[in-house]
C-alpha positions as a Markdown table, in Angstrom:
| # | Residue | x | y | z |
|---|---|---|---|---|
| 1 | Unk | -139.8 | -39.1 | 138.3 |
| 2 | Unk | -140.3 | -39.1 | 142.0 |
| 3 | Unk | -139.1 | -36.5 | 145.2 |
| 4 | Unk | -136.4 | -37.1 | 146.4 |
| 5 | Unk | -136.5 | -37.3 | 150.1 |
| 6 | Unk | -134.6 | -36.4 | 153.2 |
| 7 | Unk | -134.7 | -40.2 | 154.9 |
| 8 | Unk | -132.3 | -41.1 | 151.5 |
| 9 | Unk | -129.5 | -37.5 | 152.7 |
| 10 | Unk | -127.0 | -38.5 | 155.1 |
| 11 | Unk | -127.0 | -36.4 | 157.5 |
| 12 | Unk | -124.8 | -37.1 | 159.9 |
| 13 | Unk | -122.3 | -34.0 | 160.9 |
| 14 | Unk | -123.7 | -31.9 | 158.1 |
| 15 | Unk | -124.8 | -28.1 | 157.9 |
| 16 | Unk | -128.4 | -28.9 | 156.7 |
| 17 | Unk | -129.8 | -25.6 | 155.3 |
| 18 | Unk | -133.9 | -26.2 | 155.9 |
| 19 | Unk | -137.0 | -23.8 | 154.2 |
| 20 | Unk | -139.5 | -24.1 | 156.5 |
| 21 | Unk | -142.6 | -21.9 | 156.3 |
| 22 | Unk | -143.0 | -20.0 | 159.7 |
| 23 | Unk | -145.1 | -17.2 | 158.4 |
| 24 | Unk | -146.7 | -16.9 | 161.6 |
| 25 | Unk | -146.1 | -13.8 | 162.8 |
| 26 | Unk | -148.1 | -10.7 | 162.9 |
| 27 | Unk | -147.3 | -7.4 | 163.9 |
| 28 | Unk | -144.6 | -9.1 | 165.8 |
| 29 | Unk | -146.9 | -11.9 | 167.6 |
| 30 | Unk | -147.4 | -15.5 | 167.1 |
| 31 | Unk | -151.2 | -16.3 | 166.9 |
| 32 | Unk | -151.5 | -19.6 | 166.0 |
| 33 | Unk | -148.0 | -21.9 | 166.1 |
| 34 | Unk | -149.6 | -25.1 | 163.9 |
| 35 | Unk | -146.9 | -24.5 | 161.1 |
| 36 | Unk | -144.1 | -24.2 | 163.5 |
| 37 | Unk | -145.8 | -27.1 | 164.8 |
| 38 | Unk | -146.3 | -29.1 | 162.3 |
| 39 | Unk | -142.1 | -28.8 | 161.0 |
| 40 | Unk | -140.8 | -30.1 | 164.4 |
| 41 | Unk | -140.8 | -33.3 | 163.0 |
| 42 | Unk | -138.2 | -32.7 | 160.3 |
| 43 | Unk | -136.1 | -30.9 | 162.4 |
| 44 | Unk | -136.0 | -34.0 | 165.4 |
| 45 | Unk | -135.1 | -36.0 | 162.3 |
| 46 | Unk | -132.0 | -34.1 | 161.1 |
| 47 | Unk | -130.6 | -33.3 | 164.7 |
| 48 | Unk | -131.4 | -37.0 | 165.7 |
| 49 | Unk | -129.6 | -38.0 | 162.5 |
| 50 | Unk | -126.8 | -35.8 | 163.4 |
| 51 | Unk | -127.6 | -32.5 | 161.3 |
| 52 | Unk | -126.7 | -29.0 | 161.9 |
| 53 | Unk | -129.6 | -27.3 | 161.5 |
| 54 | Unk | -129.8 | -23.6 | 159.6 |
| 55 | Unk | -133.3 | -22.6 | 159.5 |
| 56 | Unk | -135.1 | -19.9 | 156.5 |
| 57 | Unk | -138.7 | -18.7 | 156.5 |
| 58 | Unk | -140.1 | -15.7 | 154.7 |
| 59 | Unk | -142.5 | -13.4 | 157.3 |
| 60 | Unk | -144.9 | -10.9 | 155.9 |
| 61 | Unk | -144.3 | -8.9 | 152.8 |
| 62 | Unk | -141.6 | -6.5 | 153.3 |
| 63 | Unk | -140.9 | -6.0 | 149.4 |
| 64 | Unk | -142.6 | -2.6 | 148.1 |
| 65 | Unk | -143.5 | -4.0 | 144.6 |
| 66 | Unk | -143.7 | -0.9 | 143.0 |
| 67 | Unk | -140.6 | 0.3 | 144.2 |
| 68 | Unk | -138.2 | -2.5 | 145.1 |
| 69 | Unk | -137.7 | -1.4 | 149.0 |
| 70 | Unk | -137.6 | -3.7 | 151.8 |
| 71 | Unk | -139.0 | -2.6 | 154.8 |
| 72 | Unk | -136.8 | -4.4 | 157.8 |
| 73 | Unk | -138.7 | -4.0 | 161.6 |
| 74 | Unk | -139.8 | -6.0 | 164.7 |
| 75 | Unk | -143.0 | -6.8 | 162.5 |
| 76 | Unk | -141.7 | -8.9 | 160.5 |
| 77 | Unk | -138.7 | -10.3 | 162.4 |
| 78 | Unk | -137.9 | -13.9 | 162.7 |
| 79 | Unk | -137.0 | -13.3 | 166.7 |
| 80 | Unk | -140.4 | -14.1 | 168.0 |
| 81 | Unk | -140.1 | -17.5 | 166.6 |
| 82 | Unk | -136.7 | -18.3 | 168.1 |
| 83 | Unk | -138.0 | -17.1 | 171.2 |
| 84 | Unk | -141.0 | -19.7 | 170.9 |
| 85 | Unk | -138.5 | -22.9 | 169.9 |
| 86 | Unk | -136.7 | -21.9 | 172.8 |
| 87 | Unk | -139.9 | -21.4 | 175.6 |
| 88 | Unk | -141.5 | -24.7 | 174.3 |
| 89 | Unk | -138.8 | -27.2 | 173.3 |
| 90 | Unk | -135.7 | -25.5 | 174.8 |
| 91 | Unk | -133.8 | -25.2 | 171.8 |
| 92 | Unk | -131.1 | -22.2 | 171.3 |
| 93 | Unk | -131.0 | -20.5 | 167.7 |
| 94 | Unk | -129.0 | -17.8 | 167.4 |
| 95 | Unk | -130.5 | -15.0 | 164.7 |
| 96 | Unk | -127.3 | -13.9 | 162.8 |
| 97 | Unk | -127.2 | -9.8 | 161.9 |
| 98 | Unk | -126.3 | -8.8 | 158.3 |
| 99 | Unk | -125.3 | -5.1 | 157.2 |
| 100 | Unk | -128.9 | -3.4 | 155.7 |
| 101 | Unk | -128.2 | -1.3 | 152.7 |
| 102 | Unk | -131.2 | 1.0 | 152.7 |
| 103 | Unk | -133.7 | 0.8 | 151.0 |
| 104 | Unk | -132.8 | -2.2 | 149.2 |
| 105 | Unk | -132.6 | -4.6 | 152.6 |
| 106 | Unk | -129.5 | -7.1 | 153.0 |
| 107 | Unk | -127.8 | -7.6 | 150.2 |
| 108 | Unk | -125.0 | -10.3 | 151.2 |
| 109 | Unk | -124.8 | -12.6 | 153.6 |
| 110 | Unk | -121.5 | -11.6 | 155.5 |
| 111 | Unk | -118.6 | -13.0 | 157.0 |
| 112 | Unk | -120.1 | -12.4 | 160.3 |
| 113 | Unk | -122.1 | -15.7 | 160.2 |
| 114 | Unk | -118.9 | -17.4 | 160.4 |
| 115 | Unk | -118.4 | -17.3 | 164.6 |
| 116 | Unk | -122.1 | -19.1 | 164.6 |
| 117 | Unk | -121.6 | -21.2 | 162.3 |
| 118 | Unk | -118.3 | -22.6 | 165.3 |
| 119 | Unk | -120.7 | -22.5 | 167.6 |
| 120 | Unk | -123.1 | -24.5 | 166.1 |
| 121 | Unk | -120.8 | -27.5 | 164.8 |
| 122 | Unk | -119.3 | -27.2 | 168.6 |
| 123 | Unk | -122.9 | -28.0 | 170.1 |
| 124 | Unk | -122.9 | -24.6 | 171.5 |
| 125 | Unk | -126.4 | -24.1 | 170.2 |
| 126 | Unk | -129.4 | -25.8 | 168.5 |
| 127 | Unk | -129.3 | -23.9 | 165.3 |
| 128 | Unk | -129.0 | -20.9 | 163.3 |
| 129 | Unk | -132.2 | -19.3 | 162.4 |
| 130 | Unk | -131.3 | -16.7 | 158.8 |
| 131 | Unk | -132.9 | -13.5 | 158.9 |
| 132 | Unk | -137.1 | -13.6 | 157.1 |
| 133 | Unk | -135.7 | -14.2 | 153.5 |
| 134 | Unk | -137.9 | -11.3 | 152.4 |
| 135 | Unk | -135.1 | -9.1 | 153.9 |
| 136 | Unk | -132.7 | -9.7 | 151.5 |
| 137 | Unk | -132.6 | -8.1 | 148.3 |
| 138 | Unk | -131.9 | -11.3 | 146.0 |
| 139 | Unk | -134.8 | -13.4 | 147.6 |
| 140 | Unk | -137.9 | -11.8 | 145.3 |
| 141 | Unk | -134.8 | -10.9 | 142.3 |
| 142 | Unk | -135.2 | -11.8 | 139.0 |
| 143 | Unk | -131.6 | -11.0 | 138.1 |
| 144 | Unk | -128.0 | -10.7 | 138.9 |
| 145 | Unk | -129.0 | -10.8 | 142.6 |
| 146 | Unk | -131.3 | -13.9 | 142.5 |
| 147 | Unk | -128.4 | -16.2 | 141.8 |
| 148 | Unk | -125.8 | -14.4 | 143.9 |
| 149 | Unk | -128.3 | -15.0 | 146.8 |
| 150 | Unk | -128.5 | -18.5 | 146.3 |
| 151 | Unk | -125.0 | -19.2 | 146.1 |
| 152 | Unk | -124.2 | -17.6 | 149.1 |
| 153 | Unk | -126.9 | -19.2 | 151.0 |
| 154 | Unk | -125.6 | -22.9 | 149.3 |
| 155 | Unk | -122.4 | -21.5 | 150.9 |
| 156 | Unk | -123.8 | -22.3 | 154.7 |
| 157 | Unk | -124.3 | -25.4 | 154.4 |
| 158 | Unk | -123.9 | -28.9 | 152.8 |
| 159 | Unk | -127.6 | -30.1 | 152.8 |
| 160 | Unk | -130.8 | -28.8 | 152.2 |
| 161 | Unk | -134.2 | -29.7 | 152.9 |
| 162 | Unk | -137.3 | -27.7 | 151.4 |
| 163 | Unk | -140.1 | -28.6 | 154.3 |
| 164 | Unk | -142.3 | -25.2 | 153.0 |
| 165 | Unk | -145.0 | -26.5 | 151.5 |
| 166 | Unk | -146.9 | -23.5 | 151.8 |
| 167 | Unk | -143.8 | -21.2 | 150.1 |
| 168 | Unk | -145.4 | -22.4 | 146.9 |
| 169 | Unk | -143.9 | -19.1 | 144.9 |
| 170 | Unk | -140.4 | -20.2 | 143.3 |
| 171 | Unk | -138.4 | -17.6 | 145.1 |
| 172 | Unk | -134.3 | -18.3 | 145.9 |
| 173 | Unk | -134.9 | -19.9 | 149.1 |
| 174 | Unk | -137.7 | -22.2 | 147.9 |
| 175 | Unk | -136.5 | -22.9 | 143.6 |
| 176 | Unk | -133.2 | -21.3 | 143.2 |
| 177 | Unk | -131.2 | -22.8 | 145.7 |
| 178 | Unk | -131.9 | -26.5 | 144.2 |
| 179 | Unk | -129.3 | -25.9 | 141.9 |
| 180 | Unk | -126.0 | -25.5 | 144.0 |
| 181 | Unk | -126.8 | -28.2 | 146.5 |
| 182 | Unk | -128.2 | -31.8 | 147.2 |
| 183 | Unk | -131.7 | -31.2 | 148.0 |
| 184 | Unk | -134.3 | -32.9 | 149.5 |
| 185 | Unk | -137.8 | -33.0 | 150.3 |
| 186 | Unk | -138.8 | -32.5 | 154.6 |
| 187 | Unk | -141.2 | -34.9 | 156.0 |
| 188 | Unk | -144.2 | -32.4 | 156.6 |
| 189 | Unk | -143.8 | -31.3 | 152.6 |
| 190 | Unk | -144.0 | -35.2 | 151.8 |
| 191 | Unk | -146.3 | -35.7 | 154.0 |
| 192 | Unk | -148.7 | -32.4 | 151.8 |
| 193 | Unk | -148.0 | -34.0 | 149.1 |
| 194 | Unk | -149.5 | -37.3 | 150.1 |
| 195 | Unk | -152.8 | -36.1 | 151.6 |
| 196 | Unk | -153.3 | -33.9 | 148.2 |
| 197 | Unk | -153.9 | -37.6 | 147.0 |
| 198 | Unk | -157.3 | -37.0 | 148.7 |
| 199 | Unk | -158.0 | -33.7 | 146.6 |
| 200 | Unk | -157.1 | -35.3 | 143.1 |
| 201 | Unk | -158.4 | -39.0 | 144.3 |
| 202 | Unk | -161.4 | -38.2 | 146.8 |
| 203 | Unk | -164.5 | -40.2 | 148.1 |
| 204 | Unk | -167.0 | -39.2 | 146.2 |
| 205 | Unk | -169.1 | -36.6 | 146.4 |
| 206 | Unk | -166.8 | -34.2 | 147.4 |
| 207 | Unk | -167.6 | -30.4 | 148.0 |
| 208 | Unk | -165.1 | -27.6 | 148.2 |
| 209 | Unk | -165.8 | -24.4 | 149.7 |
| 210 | Unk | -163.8 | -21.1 | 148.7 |
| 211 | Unk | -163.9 | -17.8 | 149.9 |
| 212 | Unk | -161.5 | -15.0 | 149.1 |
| 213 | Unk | -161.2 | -11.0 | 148.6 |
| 214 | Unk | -160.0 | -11.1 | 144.9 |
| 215 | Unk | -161.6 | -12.9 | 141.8 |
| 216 | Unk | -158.3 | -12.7 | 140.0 |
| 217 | Unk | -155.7 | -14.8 | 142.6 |
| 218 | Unk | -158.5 | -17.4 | 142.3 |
| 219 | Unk | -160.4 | -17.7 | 139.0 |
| 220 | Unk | -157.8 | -19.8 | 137.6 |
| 221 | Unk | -158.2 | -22.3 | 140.7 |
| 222 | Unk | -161.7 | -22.5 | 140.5 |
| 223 | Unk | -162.2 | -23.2 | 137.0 |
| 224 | Unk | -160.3 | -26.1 | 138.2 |
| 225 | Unk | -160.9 | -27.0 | 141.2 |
| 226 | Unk | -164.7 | -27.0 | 139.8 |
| 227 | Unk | -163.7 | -30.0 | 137.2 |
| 228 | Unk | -163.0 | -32.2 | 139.9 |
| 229 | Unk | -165.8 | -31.7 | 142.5 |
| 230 | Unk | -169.3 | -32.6 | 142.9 |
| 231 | Unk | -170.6 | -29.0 | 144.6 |
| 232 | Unk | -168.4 | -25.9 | 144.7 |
| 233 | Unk | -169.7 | -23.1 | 147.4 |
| 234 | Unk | -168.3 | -19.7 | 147.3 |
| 235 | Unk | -167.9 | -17.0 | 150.3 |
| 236 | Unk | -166.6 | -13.7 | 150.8 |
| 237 | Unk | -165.9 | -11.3 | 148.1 |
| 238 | Unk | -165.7 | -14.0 | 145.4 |
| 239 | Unk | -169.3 | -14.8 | 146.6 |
| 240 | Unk | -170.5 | -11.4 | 146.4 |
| 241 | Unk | -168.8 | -10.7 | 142.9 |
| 242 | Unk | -170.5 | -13.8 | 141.7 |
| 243 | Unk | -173.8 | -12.7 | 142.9 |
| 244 | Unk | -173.6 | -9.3 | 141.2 |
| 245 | Unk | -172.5 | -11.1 | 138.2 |
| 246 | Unk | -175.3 | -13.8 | 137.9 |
| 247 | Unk | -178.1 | -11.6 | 139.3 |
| 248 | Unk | -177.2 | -8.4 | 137.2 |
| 249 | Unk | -177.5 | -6.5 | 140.9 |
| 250 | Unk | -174.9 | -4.3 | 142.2 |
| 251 | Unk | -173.4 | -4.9 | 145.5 |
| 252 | Unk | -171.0 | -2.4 | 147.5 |
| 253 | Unk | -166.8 | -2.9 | 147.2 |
| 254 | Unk | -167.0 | -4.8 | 143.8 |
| 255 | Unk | -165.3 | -3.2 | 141.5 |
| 256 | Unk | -165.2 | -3.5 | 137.5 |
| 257 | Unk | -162.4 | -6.1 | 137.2 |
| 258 | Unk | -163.5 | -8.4 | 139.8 |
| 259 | Unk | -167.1 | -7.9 | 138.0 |
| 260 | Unk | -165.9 | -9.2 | 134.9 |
| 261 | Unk | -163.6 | -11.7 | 136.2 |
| 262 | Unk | -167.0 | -13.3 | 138.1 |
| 263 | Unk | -169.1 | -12.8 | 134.6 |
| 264 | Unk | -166.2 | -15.2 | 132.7 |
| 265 | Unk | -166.7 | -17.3 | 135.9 |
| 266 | Unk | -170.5 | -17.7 | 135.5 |
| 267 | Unk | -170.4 | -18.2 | 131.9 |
| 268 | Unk | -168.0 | -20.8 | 132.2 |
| 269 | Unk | -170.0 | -22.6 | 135.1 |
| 270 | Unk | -173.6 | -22.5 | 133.2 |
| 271 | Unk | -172.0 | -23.7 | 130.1 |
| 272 | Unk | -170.1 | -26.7 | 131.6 |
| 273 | Unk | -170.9 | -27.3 | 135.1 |
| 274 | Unk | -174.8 | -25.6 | 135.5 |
| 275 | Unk | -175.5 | -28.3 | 139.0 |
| 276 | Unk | -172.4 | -27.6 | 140.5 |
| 277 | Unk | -172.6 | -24.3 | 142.4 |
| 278 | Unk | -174.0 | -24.3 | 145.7 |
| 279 | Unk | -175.8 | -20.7 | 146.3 |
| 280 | Unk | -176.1 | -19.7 | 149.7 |
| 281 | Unk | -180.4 | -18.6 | 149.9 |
| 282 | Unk | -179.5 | -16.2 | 152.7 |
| 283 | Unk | -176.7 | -13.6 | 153.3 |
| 284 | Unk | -176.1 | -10.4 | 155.5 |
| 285 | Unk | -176.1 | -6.8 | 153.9 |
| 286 | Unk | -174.8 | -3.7 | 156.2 |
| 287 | Unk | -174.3 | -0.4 | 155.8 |
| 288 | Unk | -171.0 | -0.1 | 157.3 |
| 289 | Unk | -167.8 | -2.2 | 157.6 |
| 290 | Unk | -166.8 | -0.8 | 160.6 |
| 291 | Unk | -168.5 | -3.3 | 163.0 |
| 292 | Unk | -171.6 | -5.7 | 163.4 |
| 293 | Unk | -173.6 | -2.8 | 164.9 |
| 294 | Unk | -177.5 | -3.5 | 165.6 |
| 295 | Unk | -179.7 | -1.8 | 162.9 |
| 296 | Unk | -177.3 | -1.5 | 160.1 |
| 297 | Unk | -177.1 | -4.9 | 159.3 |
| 298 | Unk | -179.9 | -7.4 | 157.7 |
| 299 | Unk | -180.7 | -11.1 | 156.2 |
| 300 | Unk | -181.0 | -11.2 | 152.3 |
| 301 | Unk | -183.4 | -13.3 | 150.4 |
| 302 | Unk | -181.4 | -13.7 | 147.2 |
| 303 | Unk | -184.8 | -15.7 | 145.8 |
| 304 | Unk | -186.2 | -12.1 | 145.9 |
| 305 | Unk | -183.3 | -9.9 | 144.2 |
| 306 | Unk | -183.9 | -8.5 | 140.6 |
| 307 | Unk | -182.3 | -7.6 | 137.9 |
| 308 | Unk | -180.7 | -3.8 | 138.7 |
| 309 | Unk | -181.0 | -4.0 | 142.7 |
| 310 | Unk | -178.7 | -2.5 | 144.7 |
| 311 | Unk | -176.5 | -3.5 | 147.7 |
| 312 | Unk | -174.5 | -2.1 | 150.3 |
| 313 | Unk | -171.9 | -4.2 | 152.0 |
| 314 | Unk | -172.7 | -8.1 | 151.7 |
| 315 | Unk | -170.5 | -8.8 | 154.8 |
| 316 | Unk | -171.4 | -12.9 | 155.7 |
| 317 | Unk | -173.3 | -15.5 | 154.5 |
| 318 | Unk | -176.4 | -15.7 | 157.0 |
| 319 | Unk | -176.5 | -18.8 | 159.0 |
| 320 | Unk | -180.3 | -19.4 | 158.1 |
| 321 | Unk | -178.4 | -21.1 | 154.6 |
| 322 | Unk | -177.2 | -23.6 | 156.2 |
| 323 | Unk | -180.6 | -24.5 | 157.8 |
| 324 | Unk | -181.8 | -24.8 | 154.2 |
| 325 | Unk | -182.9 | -29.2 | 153.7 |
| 326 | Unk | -181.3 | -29.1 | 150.3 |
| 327 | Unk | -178.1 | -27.9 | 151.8 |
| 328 | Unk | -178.1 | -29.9 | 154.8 |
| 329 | Unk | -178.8 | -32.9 | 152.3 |
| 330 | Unk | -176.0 | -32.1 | 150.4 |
| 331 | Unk | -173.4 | -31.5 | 153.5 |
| 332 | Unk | -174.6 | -34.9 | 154.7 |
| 333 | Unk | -174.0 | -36.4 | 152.1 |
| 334 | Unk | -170.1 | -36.0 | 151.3 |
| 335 | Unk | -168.2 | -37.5 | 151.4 |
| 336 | Unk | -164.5 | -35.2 | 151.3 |
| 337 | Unk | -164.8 | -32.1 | 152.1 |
| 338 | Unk | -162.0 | -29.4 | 151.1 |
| 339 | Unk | -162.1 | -25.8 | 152.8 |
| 340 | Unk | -160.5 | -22.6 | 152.2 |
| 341 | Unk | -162.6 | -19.9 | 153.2 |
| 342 | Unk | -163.7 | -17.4 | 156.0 |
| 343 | Unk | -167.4 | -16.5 | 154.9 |
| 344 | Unk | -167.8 | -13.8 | 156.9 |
| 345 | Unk | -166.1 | -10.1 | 157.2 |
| 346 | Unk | -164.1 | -11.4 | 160.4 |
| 347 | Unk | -163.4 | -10.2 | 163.2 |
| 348 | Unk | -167.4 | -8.7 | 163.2 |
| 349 | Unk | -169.3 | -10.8 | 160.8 |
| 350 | Unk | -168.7 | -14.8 | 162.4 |
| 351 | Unk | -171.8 | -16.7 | 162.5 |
| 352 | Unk | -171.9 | -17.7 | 158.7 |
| 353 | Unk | -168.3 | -19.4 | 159.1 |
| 354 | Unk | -169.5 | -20.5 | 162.5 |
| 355 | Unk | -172.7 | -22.3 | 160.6 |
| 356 | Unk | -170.4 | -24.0 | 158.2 |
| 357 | Unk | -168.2 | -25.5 | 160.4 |
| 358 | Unk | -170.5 | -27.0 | 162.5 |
| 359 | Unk | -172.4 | -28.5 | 159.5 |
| 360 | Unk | -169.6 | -30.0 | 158.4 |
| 361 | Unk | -168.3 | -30.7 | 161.9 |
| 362 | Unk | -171.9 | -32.7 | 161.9 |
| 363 | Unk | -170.5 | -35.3 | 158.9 |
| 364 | Unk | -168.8 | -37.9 | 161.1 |
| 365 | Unk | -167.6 | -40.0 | 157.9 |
| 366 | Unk | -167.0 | -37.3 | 155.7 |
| 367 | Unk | -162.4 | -36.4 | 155.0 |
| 368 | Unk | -162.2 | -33.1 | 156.0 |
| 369 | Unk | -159.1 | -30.9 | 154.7 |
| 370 | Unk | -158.9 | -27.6 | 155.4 |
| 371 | Unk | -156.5 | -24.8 | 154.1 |
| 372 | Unk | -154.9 | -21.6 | 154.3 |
| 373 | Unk | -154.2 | -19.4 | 157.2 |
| 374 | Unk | -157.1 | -17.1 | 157.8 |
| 375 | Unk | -159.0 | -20.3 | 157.3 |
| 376 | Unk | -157.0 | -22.2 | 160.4 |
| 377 | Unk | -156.9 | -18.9 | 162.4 |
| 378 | Unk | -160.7 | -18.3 | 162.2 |
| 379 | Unk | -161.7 | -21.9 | 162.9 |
| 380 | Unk | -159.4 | -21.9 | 166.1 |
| 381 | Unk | -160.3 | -18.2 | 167.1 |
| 382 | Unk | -164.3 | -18.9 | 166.5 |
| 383 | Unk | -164.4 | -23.1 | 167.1 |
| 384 | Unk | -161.7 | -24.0 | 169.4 |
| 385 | Unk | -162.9 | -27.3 | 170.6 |
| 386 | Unk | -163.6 | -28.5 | 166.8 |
| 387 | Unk | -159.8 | -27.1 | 166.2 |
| 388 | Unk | -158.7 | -29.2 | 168.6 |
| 389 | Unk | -160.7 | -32.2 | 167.6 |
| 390 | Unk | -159.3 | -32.1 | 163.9 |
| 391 | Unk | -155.9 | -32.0 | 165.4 |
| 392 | Unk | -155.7 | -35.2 | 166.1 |
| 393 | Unk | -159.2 | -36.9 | 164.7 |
| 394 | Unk | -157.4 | -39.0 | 161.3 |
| 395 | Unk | -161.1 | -37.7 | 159.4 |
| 396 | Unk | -159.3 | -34.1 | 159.3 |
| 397 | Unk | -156.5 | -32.9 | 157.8 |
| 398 | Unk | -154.6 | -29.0 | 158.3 |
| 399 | Unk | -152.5 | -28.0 | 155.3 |
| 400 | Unk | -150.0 | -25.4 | 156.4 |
| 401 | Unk | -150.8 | -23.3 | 153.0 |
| 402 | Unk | -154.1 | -22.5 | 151.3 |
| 403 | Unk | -152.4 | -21.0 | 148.3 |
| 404 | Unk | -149.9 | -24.0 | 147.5 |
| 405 | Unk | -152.8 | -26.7 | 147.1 |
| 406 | Unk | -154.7 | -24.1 | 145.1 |
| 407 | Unk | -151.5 | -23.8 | 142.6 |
| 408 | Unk | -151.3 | -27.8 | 143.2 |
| 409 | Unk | -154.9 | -28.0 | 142.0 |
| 410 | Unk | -154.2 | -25.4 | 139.3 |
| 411 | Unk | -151.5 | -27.4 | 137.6 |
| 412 | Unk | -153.6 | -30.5 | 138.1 |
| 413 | Unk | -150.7 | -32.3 | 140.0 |
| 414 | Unk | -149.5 | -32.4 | 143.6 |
| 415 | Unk | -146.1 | -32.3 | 141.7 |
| 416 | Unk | -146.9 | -29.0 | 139.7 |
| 417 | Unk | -145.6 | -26.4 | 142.0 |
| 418 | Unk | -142.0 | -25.1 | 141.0 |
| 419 | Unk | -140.3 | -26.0 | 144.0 |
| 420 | Unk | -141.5 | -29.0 | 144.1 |
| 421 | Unk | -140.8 | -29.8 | 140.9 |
| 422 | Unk | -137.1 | -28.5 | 141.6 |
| 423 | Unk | -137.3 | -31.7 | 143.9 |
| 424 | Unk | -138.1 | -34.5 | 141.4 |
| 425 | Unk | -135.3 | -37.1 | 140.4 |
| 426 | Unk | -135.0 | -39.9 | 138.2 |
């Protein structure tokens, strides 16, 4: 099996219908463009091959789970990114508008598309950008509207080209839609695929370092992930859940199912991988979360917690760990490097993700591949000139989704996620 891959499509005077993960915008603002960025490539590649381009991204959440309605506003509109295309490269889409059936969102994609759709294969404009794909009712469906949704979206065009690697979820605009036209795989998602080589196949030793607010969307991935490093640091909540778990101590905001989920977690790790964690000596414990605020915050000996203590908020990893010899040793030592983690309660609590960036930063030979949003947005926000540097220094590597090489690691293959998968030929 291998993907098959848009430089095998012809292109030329198609309707090429492209996912593209643009889940940039918050609150109706672009902070960071790198995956806008990073798909410009694709999209030079169909128009230069004479594609139409008709773009899809999903923005935000919009779905109530509990209750099925979609919540359509200027949050989490597609308009700021057309607005960006167009300030920085000059290019006109045109955002069509579909009938809203409250609460359920759009349910059909309408006839009203059609007078773009002219306008585009006239030349009139640079594309059609689709409405955030979380604003139609079949896109999360399980159902009669799943399908229905697909075949009217394989009704725009002739092509299409899956170029979200970071829309790992198999939704109708990432999975279903592979089954009513000729698909192919985008040159950013090959080119994810190919540096995941350096996850599965890495110089050796390798660390990863993982932060998150839930045990549960990432105890699966870590009882992989910790099968094919050398060290495995934790940060965040994870951290503190793992702490409270190992230590018998109680620490503020973790509650009983992220308890037990870190208990599994440290019986699994003693009883197969007992040398693999890397514990952080120092972290930061406030009484408050609403700020940094002087003399409600402290540093943390965990060499001198017992059995039964009690903590309030355990908000960062001090910056004194990663003064530590042993740690330095170890950091200096790698020889990949794989990142997905904020250590600190950002915006207020910086200076442990600060420390750990720097330190690795410090490793001039060491691959460096960092993940996930938050983890991108922090470095940037907190570290600019080292976000620039790994731009375009070949030792680092961005992915544009955290949670896709996590399911990647979980399945144990760069080819395990379901849209991927969708993508694989003979």
């Amino acid at each position: 099996m291998k993907l098959s891959v848009i430089q095998n499509a012809n292109l030329n005077d198609k309707l090429v219908l492209v996912r593209v993960d643009h889940n940039v915008v918050e609150n109706g603002i672009i902070h960071d463009p790198y995956r806008i960025d990073a798909t410009l490539q694709t999209l030079f590649y169909i128009a230069s091959h004479g594609g139409k381009l008709i773009l899809m991204t999903h923005i935000g959440r919009p779905k109530n789970k509990k209750d099925g309605s979609i919540t359509i506003s200027d949050k989490t509109s597609v308009l700021p990114i057309v607005e960006y295309l167009y300030n920085k490269l000059n290019l006109k889409f045109k955002v069509p508008e579909f009938y809203v059936n409250e609460p359920y969102g759009i349910q059909d994609i309408d006839t009203s598309i059609n007078n773009l759709i002219k306008e585009l294969k006239a030349g009139n404009i640079d594309g059609i950008y689709l409405p955030n794909t979380r604003w139609f009712r079949g896109e999360e469906d399980k159902g009669e509207w799943k399908d229905r949704f697909a075949k009217e979206l394989a009704g725009l065009a002739d092509i299409y080209v899956n170029d979200a690697f970071g829309s790992w979820q198999p939704h109708v605009s990432t999975f279903t839609i592979t089954k009513y036209l000729p698909s192919y795989a985008g040159l950013l998602l090959q080119k994810e695929i190919n540096n995941l080589d350096k996850i599965f196949s890495p110089a050796k030793p390798m660390i990863a370092v993982i932060a998150g607010a839930k045990f549960d969307t990432k105890i699966n991935s870590l009882k992989a992930l910790i099968k094919k490093v050398d060290y495995l640091m934790l940060g965040g909540v994870i951290l503190n859940a793992y702490l409270a778990a190992k230590y018998n101590i109680s620490i503020n905001g973790i509650d009983d199912e992220n308890l037990a989920l870190a208990k599994d977690f440290v019986d699994f790790v003693n009883h197969n991988y007992p040398n693999k964690i890397i514990e952080p000596r120092f972290i930061v414990e406030s009484d408050t979360m609403d700020g940094k605020i002087d003399g409600h915050f402290k540093v943390v000996d965990i060499n001198n917690l017992k059995a039964g203590d009690k903590l309030n908020y355990v908000l960062d990893v001090a910056p004194e760990s990663f003064s530590e010899p042993s740690l330095i040793n170890i950091f200096n030592n790698a020889k990949t490097f794989f990142v997905n983690a904020v250590m600190g309660f950002a915006p207020y609590f910086n200076d442990g993700t600060i420390a750990l960036n720097n330190l690795i930063n410090s490793n001039a030979e060491a691959v460096k591949l960092y993940a996930g949003g938050d983890t991108l947005q922090e470095l940037k926000r907190l570290l600019p000139g080292v976000y620039m540097k790994a731009l375009d220094d070949p030792k680092y590597y961005m992915f544009t989704g955290g949670g896709a090489v996590l399911n990647a690691i979980e399945e144990n293959s760069p080819f395990g996620m379901e849209p991927v998968k969708a993508l694989l030929i003979e």
